[in-house]
C-alpha positions as CSV (number, residue, x, y, z in Angstrom):
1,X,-2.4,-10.0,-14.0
2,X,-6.4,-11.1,-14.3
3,X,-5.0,-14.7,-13.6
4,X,-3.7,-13.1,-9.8
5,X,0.2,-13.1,-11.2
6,X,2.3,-10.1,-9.5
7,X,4.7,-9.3,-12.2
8,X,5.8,-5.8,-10.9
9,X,8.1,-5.2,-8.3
10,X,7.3,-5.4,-4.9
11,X,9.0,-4.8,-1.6
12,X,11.5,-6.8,-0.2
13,X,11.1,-8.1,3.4
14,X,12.6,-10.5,5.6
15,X,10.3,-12.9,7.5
16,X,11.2,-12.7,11.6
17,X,8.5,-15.1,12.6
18,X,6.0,-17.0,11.2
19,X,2.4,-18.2,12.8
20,X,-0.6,-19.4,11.8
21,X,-2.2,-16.4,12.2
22,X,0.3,-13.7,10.6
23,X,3.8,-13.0,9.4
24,X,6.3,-11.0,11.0
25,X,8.5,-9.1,8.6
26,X,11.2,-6.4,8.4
27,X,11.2,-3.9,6.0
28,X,13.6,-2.2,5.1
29,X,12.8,1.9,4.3
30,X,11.2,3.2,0.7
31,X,9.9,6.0,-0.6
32,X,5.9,6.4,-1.3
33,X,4.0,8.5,-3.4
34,X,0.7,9.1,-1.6
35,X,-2.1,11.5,-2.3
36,X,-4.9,12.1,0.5
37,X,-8.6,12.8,-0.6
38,X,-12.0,13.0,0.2
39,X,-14.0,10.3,-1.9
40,X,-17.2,12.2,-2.1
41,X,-15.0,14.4,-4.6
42,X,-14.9,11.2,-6.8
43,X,-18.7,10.3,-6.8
44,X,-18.0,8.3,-3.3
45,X,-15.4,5.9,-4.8
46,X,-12.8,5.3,-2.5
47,X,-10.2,4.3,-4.9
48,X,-10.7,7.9,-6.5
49,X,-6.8,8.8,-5.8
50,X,-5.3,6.0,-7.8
51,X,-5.9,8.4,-10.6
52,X,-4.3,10.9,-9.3
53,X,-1.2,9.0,-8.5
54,X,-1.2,7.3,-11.7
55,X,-0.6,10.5,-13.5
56,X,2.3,11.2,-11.5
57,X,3.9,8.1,-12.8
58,X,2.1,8.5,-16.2
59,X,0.1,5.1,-16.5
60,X,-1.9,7.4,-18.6
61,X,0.5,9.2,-20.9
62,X,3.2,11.4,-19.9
63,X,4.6,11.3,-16.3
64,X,3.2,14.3,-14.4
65,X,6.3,15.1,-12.8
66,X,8.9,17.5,-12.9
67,X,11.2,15.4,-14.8
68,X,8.7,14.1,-16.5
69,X,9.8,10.6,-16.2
70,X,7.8,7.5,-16.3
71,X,7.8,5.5,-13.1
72,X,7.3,1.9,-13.2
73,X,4.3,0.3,-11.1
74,X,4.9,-1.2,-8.1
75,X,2.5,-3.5,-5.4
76,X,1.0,-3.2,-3.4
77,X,-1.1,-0.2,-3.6
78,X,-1.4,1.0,0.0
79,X,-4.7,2.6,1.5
80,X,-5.2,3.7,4.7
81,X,-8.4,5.6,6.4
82,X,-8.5,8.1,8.8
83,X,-12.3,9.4,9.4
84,X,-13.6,10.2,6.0
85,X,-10.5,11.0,4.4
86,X,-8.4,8.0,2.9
87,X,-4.6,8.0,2.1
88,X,-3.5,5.8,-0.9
89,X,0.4,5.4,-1.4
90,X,2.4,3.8,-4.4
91,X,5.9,2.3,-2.9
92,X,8.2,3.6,-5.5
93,X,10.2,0.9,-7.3
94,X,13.7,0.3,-5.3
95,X,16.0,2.4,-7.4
96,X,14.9,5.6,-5.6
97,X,16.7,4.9,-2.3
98,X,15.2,8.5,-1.1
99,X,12.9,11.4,-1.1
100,X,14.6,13.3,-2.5
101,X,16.0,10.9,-5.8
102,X,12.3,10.7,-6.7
103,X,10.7,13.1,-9.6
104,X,8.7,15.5,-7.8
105,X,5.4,15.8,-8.3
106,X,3.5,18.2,-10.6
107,X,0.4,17.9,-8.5
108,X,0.2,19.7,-5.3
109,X,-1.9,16.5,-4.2
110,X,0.6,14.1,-4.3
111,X,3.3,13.9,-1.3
112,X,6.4,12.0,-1.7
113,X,8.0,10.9,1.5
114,X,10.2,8.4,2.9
115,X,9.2,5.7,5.5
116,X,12.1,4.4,7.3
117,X,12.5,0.4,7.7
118,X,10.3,-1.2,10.1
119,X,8.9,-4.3,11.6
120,X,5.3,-5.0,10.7
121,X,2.8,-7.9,11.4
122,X,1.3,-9.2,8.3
123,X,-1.8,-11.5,7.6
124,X,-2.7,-12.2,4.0
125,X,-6.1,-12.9,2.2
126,X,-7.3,-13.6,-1.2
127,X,-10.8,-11.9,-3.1
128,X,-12.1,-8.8,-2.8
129,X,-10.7,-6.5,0.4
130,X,-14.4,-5.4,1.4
131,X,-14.2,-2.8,4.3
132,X,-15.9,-5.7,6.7
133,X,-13.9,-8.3,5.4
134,X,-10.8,-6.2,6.1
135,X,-12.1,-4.7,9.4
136,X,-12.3,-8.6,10.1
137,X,-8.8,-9.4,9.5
138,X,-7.2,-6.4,11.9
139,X,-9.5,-7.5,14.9
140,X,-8.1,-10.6,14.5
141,X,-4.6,-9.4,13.6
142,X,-4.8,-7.1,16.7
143,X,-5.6,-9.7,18.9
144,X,-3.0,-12.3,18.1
145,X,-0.8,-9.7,18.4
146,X,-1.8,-8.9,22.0
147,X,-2.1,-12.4,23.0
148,X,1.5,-13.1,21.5
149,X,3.4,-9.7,23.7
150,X,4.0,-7.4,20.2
151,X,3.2,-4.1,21.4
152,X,1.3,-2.3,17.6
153,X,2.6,1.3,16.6
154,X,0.2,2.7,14.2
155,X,-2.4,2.1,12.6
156,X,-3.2,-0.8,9.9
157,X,-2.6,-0.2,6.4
158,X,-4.3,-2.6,3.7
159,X,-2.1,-3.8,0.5
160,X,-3.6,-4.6,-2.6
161,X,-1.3,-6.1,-5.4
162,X,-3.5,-6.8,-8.0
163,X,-5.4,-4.3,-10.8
164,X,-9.0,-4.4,-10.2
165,X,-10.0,-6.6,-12.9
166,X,-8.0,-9.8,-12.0
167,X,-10.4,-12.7,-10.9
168,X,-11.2,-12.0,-6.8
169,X,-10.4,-15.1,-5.8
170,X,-6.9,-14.9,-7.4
171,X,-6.4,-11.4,-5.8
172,X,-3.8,-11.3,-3.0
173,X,-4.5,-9.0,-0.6
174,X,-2.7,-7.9,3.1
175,X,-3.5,-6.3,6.0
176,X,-0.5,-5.0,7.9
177,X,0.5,-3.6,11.2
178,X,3.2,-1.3,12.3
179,X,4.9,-3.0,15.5
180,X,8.0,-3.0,17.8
């Protein structure tokens, strides 16, 4: 993965509509794994919860969950912010078509819900997802969506598919918007 290759699974999507600016695609629903944390409780790093979730599908030795069974990597890693506070989700890999087929977790941290299928708007980027380089890409995102009639329905989410030591300019990268 240092070269930028994505060799895990990812979502699967079908592409609506296709600009020069973004992507529209339709998901259809998954189950995440998301833990939400403060990251001056990890010396300021705002990538502090990947640990956490990593241990639930036990990257680092045995799953902690109730089964305990390993859970296979997925991308993208999905962050979100909300004040201070940031929300970092792992899609679950395909096979658990619910909540509820997941392992639960063993850490009170980590929430496990489903997200139903929905259209989003999509624009992709390669390096490192800086917060002004992302902030960036969702101004322009949010316009070309209000110039083009899509009403948005939540807030962005940003989608990282590669580990942190691939090469930046072979990183893929997505900001993405929930719209109807």
């Amino acid at each position: 993965m240092a070269l930028g290759k994505i060799d895990v699974e990812t979502p699967k999507y079908e592409v609506i509509t296709t600009t020069a600016d973004y992507e529209i695609r339709k998901y259809p629903a998954a189950v995440i794994a998301e833990v939400t944390y403060d990251p001056a409780d990890y010396k300021s790093n705002k990538d502090g919860g990947i640990f956490i979730l990593a241990d639930y599908i036990g990257v680092y030795g045995e799953a902690q969950n109730v089964r305990p069974e390993p859970i296979a990597m997925t991308a993208p890693v999905v962050t979100k912010s909300r004040g201070e506070m940031i929300t970092m989700g792992f899609i679950l890999p395909s096979k658990y078509s619910t909540a509820e087929d997941a392992p639960q977790p063993l850490d009170e941290r980590v929430m496990i819900r489903g997200e139903d299928a929905k259209k989003y708007a999509v624009v992709r980027f390669s390096g490192v997802a800086r917060e002004n380089v992302v902030a960036e890409k969702v101004k322009k995102l949010r316009a070309c969506l209000e110039r083009d009639g899509y009403k948005i329905a939540g807030d962005f989410v940003l989608g990282r598919y590669n580990p942190p030591f691939t090469l930046p300019p072979l990183r893929t990268n997505e900001v993405i918007i929930p719209i109807v």
